[in-house]
N, C-alpha and C positions, 0 to 999 in steps of 0.2 A: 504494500500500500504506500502511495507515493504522501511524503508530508507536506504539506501549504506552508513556508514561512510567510512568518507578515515583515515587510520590510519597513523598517521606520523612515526614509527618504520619502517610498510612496505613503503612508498614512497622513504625513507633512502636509504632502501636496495636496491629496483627499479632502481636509482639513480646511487647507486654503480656499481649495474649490466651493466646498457649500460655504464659505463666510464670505464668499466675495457679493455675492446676494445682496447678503445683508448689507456690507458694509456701503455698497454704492444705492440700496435705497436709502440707506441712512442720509448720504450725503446728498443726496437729490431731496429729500425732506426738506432738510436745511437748506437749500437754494432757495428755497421759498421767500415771502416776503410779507404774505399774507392778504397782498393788496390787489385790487381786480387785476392791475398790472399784470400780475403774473400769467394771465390769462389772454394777451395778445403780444406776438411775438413783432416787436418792429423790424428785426431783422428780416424774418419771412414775409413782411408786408412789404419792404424794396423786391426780394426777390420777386415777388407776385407784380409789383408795379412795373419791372423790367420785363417779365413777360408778356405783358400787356401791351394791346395794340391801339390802343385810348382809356379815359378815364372810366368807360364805360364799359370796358369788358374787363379793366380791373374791379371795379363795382362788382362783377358774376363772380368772378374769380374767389375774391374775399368771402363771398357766401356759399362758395361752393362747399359739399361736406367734405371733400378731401383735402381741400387748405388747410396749412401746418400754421395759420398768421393767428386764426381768429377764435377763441374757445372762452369766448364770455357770455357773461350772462347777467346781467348789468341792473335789471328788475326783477331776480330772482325766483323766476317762474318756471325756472325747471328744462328751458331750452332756449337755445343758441341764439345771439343777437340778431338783427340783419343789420349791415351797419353800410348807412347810404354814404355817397362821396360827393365831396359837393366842390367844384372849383372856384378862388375866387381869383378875378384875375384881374390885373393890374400892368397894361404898360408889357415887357418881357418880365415878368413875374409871375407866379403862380404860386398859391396856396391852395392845396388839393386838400380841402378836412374829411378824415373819414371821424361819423358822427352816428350813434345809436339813437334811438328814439327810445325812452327810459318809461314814460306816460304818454296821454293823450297830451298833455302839458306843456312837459318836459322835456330836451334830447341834452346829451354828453357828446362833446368830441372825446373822441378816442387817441387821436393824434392827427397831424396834419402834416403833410408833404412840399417840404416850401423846397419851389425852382427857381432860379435864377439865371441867365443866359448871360456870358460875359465877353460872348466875343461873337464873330460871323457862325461860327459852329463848337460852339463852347459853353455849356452849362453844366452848374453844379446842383447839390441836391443833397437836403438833410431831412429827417423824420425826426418828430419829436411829439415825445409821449406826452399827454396831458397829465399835469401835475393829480391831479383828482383822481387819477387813476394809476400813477405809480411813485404817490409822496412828494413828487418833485420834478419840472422838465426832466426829460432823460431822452438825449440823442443819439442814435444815430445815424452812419453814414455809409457808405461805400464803401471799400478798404483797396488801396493798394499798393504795391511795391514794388522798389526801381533800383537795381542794383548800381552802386556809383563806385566807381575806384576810387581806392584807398591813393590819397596824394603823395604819402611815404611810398608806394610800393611804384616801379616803374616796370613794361615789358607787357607782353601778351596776357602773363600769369598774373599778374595783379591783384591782390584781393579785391573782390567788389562787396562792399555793408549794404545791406538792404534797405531803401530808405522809405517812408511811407508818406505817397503820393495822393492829393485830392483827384479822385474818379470825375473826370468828364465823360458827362452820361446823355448828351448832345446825339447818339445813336441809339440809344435806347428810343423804340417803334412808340411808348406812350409820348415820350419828350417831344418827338420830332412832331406827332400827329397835334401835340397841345401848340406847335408857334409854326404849325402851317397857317397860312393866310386865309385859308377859309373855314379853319375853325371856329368852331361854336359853342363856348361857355357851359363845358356841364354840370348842372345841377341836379341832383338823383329828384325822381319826381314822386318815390316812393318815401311813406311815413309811417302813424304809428297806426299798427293796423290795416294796412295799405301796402303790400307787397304783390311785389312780380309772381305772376303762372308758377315758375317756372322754380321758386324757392320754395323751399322745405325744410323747417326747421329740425334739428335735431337734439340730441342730451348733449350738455356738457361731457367732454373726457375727464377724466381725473387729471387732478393735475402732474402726478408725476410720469403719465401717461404721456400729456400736450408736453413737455419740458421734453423729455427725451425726442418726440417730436421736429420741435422748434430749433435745438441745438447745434446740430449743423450749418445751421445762415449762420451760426458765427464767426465762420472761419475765414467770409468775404463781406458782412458789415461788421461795422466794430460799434460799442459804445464811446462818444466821446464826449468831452466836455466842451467845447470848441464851438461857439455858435458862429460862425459863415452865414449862413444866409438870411443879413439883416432886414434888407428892402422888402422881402418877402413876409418875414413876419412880422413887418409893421404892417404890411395888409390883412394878415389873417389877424392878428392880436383885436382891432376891432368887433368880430365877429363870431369870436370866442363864445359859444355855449354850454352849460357847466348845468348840471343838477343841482340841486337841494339835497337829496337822497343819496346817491353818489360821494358825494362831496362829505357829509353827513359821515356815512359808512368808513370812509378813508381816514380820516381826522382823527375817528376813536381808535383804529389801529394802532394808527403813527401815536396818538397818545399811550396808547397802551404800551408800545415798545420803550417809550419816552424819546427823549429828544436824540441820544446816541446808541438806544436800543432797548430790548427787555431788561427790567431788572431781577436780575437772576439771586441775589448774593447779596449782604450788608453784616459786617461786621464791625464790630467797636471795641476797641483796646484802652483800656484805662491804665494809667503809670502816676504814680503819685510817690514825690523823693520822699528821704529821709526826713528831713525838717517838715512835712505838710506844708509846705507853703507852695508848691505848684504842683496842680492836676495838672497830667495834657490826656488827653482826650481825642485819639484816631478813629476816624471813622473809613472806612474801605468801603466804596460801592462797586460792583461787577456787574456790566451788561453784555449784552452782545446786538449788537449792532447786523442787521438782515439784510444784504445785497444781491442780483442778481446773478455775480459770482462768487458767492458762497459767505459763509459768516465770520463775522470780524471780532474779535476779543475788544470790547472798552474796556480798559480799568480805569476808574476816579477814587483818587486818594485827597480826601479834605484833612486836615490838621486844628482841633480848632483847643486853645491853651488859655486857661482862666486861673490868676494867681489870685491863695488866699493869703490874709494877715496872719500873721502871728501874733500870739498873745499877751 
């Protein structure tokens, strides 16, 4: 009879195997944020916009069920937003808002796509989230990179650093079809209650579902801090439409996290010397702070030292 060792190399690795599971839902939890935000991908909403042959089959697009952009649900009714797009435009300018209808009431933009044209065939292009829906503007942009030789190094071999370039999107078929000359202003003509044949709402995915999803536009938009396209959102900034409810919802989060994050932790250290004439008094707060790239450690260390008399 032949005997089975068990090798301890392979049990290792066995080991590894079922914990890796866990460990990357774990860290996909944690990406969370907790704010509707997390629930429209602006990165898969460029991508969707570059595929697009106008504002108006991006509009399909965005509500289509197999879009990776859009997995909110904004009035909490159990299924999927439609979220119309409305252009405003200005001169070579464009502000493209895509916007939910929340009530009969009420609509929230969601974010809005400001263009800018800077030359004969040269335009740039930023997304940016509406603060009500992800704590605060969050842009962004296109991503790209341009190898430049290193000026120490001379010859064919040359090192070249990667440098990262503003995307001119001037051939993107939506861009071109918005500053043709006999374009026409689009405004989604659907509201609340009032949708296209041809939509179909669905359930919310879960979110650690939409996230694995969405993940890949990151690797060609990035988030940035960097606002570029000014002229544009002085046009949309007018026009801005924001919930009560929305807005409402978002605020007791961000409260709840507090201003640099949950508060998870509060300790206090008392020390009082020899002679009694001075307390100090430590106090340690610990939070953590919830980003779209994963979670940040705050620590806040206050010191506060009250001396007494002697007798």
């Amino acid at each position: 009879m032949k005997t089975l060792r068990f090798s301890p190399l392979l049990g290792t690795l066995a080991l590894m195997l079922c914990s890796f599971p866990l460990f990357a839902q774990s860290d996909m939890e944690a990406d969370s944020t907790g704010l509707p935000g997390d629930n429209f991908s602006l990165e898969a909403a460029i991508e969707l916009f570059k595929k697009s042959d106008s504002p108006e089959d991006f509009e399909k697009r965005l509500n289509s069920e197999n879009n990776e952009a859009n997995n909110l649900d904004l009035n909490e009714d159990g299924e999927i937003d439609y979220i119309r797009v409305v252009d405003n435009m200005d001169g070579d300018v464009h502000a493209l808002v895509l916007q939910v209808a929340v009530s009969e009431k009420e609509s929230q933009d969601v974010a809005v796509i400001e263009i800018e044209k800077q030359g004969a065939e040269n335009a740039i292009l930023q997304i940016i989230g509406d603060e009500a829906l992800y704590g605060e503007q969050t842009i962004a942009e296109p991503f790209g990179e341009e190898k430049v030789k290193n000026g120490k190094d001379k010859g064919p071999a040359a090192e070249r650093a990667p440098v990262r370039i503003v995307v001119n999107v001037w051939l993107w078929p939506s861009v071109r079809f918005m500053y043709a000359p006999a374009y026409r202003v689009w405004v989604s003509p659907w509201r609340w209650r009032v949708y296209p044949a041809y939509w179909r709402p669905w359930r919310p995915h879960p979110w650690r579902v939409f996230h694995v999803r969405a993940v890949p536009y990151r690797a060609h938009y990035h988030v940035v801090r960097t606002h570029r396209v000014h002229r544009a959102h002085a046009v949309y900034a007018p026009h801005r439409a924001h919930s009560k409810v929305v807005h409402t919802r978002t605020t007791t989060v961000v409260a709840a996290r507090g201003k640099n994050g949950a508060v998870v932790g509060k300790k206090t250290t008392t020390t009082t010397k020899r002679n009694g004439r001075v307390k100090q008094s430590k106090t340690t707060t610990t939070g953590v702070k919830k980003g779209k790239n994963g979670n940040v450690g705050v620590k806040k260390t206050t010191t506060k030292t009250t001396r007494k008399r002697g007798h």
